[in-house]
PAMILO-394671 format. One record per residue (C-alpha): residue in three letters; x, y, z. Coordinates in steps of 0.2 Angstrom, whole numbers, padded with zeros to 4 digits, always signed. Last residue first. Example, Ala and Ser with C-alpha at 12.3 -4.5 7.8 and 13.67 -1.06 7.14 Angstrom:
<pts>
SER+0068-0005+0036/ALA+0062-0022+0039/
</pts>
This chain:
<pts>
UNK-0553-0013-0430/UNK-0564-0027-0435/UNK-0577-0013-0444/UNK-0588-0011-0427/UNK-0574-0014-0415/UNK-0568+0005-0425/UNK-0583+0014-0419/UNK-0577+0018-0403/UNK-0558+0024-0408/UNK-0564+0034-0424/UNK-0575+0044-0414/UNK-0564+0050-0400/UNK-0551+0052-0414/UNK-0564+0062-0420/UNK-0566+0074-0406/UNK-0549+0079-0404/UNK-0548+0081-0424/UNK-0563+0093-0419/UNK-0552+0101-0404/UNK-0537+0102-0414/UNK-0545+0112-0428/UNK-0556+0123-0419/UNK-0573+0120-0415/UNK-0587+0119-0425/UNK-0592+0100-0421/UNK-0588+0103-0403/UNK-0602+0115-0405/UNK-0602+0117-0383/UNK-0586+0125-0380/UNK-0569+0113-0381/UNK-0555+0116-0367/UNK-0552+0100-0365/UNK-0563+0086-0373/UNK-0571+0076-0362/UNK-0574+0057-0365/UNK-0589+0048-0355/UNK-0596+0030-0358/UNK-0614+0021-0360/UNK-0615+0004-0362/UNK-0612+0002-0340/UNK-0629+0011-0338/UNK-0633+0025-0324/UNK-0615+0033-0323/UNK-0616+0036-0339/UNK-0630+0048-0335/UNK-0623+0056-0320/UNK-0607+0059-0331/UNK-0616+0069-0344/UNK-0624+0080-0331/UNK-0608+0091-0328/UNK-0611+0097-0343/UNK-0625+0109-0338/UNK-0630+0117-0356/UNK-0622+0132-0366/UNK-0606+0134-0353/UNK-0595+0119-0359/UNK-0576+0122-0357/UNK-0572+0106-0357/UNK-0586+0098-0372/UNK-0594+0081-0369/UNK-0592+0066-0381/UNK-0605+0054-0373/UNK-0600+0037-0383/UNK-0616+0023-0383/UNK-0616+0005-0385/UNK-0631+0001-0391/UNK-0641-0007-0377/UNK-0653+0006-0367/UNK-0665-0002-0358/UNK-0659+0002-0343/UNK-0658+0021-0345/UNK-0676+0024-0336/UNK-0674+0014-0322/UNK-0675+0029-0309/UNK-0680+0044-0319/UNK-0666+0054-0326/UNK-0673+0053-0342/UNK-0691+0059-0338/UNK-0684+0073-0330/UNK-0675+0078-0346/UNK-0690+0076-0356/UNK-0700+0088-0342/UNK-0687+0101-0344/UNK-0686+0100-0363/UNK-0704+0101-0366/UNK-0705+0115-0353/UNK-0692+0125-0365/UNK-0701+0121-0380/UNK-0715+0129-0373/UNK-0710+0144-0367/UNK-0701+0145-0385/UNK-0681+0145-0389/UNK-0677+0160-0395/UNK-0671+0165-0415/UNK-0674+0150-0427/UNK-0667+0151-0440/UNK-0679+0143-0457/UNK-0685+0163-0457/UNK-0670+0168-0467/UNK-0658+0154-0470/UNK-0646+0164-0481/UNK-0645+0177-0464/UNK-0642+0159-0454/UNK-0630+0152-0467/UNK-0620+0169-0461/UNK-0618+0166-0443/UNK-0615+0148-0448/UNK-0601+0151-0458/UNK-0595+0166-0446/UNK-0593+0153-0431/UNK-0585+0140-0441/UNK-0570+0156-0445/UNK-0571+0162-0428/UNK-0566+0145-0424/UNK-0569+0147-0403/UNK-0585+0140-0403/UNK-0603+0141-0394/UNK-0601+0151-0379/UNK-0599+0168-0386/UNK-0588+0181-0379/UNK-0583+0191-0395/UNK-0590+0182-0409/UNK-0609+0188-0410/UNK-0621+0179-0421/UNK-0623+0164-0415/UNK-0622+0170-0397/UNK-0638+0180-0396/UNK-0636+0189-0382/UNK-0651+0195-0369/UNK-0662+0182-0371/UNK-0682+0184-0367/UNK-0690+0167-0370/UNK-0701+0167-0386/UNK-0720+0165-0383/UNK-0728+0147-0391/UNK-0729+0141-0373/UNK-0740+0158-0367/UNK-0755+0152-0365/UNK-0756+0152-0346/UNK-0751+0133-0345/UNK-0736+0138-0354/UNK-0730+0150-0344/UNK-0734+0140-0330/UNK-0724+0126-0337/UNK-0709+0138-0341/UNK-0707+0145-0324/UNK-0708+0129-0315/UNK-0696+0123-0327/UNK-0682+0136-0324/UNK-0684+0135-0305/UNK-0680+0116-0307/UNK-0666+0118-0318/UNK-0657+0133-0308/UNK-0659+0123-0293/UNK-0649+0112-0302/UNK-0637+0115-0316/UNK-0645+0120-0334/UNK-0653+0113-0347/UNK-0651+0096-0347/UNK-0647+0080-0355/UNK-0643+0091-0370/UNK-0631+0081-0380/UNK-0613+0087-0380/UNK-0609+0077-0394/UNK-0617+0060-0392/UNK-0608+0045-0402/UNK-0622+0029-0403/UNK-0616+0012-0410/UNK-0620-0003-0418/UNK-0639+0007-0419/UNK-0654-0001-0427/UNK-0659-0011-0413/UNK-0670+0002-0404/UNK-0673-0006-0384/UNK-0684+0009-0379/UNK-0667+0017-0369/UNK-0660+0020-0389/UNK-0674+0030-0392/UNK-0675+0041-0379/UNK-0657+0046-0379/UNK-0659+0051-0397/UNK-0673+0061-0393/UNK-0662+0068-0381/UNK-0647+0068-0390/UNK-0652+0079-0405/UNK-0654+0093-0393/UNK-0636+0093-0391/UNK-0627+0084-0406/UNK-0631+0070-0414/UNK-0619+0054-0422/UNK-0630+0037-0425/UNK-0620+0022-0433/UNK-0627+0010-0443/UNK-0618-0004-0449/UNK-0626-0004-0460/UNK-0632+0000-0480/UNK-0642+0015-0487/UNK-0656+0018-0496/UNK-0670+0007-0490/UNK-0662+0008-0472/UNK-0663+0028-0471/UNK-0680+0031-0477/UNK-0692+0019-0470/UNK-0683+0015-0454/UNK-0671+0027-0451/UNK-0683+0042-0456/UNK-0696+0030-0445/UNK-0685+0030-0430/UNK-0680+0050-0428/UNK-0699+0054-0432/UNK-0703+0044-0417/UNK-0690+0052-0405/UNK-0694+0068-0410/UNK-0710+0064-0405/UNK-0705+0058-0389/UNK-0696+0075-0388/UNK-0713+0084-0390/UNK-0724+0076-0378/UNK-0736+0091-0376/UNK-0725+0107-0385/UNK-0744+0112-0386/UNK-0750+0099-0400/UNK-0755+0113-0413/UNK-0739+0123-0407/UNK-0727+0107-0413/UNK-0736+0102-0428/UNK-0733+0120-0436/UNK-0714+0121-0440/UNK-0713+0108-0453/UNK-0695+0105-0457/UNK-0687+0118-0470/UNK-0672+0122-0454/UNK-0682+0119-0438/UNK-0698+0115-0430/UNK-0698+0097-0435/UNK-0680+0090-0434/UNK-0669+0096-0450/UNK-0665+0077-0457/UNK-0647+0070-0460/UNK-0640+0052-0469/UNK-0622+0051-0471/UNK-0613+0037-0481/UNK-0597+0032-0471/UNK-0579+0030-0480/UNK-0568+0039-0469/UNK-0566+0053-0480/UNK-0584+0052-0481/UNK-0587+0056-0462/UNK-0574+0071-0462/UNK-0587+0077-0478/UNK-0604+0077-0468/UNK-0593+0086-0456/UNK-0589+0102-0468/UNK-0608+0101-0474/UNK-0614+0101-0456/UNK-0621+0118-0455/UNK-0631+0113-0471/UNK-0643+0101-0460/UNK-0652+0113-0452/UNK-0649+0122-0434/UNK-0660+0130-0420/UNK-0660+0118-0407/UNK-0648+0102-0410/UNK-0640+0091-0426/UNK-0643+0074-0432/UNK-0631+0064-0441/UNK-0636+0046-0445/UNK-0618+0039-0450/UNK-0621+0022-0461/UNK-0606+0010-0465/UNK-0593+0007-0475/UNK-0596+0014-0492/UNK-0586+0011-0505/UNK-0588+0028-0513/UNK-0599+0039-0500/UNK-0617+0044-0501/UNK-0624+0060-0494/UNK-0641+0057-0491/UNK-0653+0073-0486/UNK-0669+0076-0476/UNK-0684+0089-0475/UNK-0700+0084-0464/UNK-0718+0087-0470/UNK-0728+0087-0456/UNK-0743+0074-0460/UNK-0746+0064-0443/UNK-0741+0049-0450/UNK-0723+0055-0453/UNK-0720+0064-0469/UNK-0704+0064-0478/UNK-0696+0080-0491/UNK-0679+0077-0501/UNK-0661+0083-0504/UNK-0648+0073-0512/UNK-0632+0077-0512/UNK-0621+0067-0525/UNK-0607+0082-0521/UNK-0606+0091-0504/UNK-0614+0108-0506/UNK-0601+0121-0504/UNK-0599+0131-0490/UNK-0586+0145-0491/UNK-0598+0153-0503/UNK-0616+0151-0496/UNK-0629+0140-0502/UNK-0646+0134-0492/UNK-0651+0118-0500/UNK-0667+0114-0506/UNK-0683+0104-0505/UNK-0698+0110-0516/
</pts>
């Protein structure tokens, strides 16, 4: 049965409701609504690697407040999402999977319940599939605000090198093997690269321990060559064009998780796409601290406003 993970500190937003989906291929996906009163609008909110939907409790309410009716789903292989599918198929095409389960939740889920304008919000990993989507010409979207979205792993050569090593890996049998990592940085404060909230960075360490084997730990062989080949795919010539929801890249300053310096070679490559840096922000710009996340919403507010006559 579908849940929420509780923990004091992180109350469950109230008129949640929590609920299971399958896609054609039979994984059984976990999603939640957050309706608003006077409802606006729509906010799709996806998250990246390793996280479920109750880590965003705090800004499922910051959308409310501004009258917009949340939708969210755990992306297969994380949180109470199907964690099987992606092994079977060998990691092979999995971000364009993402990408699919992404549109039918909106189509068959998320329109039936809820009412546009839609606006899509993700976060790292979220924005690849993401990404995907809205260059296939998807309609859904009035507009598409990326938070430090994963457009790749790390700076070249240090991308390339990384690839090769994780597609041999993987074609040795080895894709469903953890990659080796020295710091775990959700779980450590001192030093970490994700936020500089202690506070946000506790919540999540101990949603994690509530969480139990719905964490995930280390990124796969695998999921890693997945990521590489999807990001070259995106930085193919052309492969942006389609793209024509006006879309806000959100990137953080003081970014050291992914290579940030990417997110300005991709809005470089289609004129809906724009750029905004937030200053001295690590990568969860989301979990940041308070000037940084009113920072980032003000960011928010200002693109989607042309949507509501503003």
């Amino acid at each position: 049965m579908s849940r929420f993970f509780e923990i004091e500190g992180n109350p469950v937003p109230d008129s949640a409701e929590v609920f299971e989906f399958k896609p054609p291929d039979g994984a059984k996906l976990r999603a939640a609504f957050f309706p608003a009163d006077n409802a606006r609008g729509t906010v799709i909110l996806m998250t990246g690697w390793s996280e479920f939907i109750e880590k965003y409790f705090e800004t499922v309410e910051d959308l409310r407040a501004r009258k917009f009716n949340v939708a969210m789903m755990d992306w297969r292989g994380q949180g109470l999402s199907d964690r099987e599918t992606a092994p079977r198929t060998k990691w092979r095409a999995f971000f364009a999977v993402l990408r699919d389960d992404l549109r039918l939740f909106v189509e068959a889920h998320v329109k039936p319940r809820f009412g546009g304008p839609y606006i899509l919000m993700t976060h790292s990993m979220g924005g690849m599939p993401a990404l995907m989507l809205l260059a296939s010409g998807y309609p859904a979207f009035e507009r598409a605000v990326l938070c430090a979205p994963m457009t790749r792993l790390f700076p070249e050569p240090q991308n390339k090198m990384t690839g090769f090593a994780a597609a041999l890996a993987s074609a040795i049998g080895m894709a469903a093997k953890p990659v080796m990592r020295t710091t775990d940085h959700a779980d450590v404060f001192e030093d970490n690269i994700f936020t500089s909230d202690k506070r946000r960075h506790a919540r999540f360490r101990d949603l994690r321990i509530a969480a139990g084997e719905s964490a995930n730990d280390s990124p796969s062989y695998g999921w890693v060559n997945a990521a590489i080949k999807a990001s070259d795919a995106i930085h193919a010539p052309g492969a942006l064009d389609g793209i024509e929801t006006p879309t806000l890249i959100i990137t953080a300053g003081a970014e050291k998780q992914i290579d940030g310096a990417d997110h300005a070679e991709i809005a470089d490559r289609n004129d809906n796409i724009s750029l905004e840096t937030i200053p001295g922000a690590l990568h969860e710009i989301m979990m940041e601290r308070d000037e940084l996340r009113s920072a980032y919403f003000k960011a928010f507010d200002a693109f989607v406003a042309p949507v509501f006559g503003g």
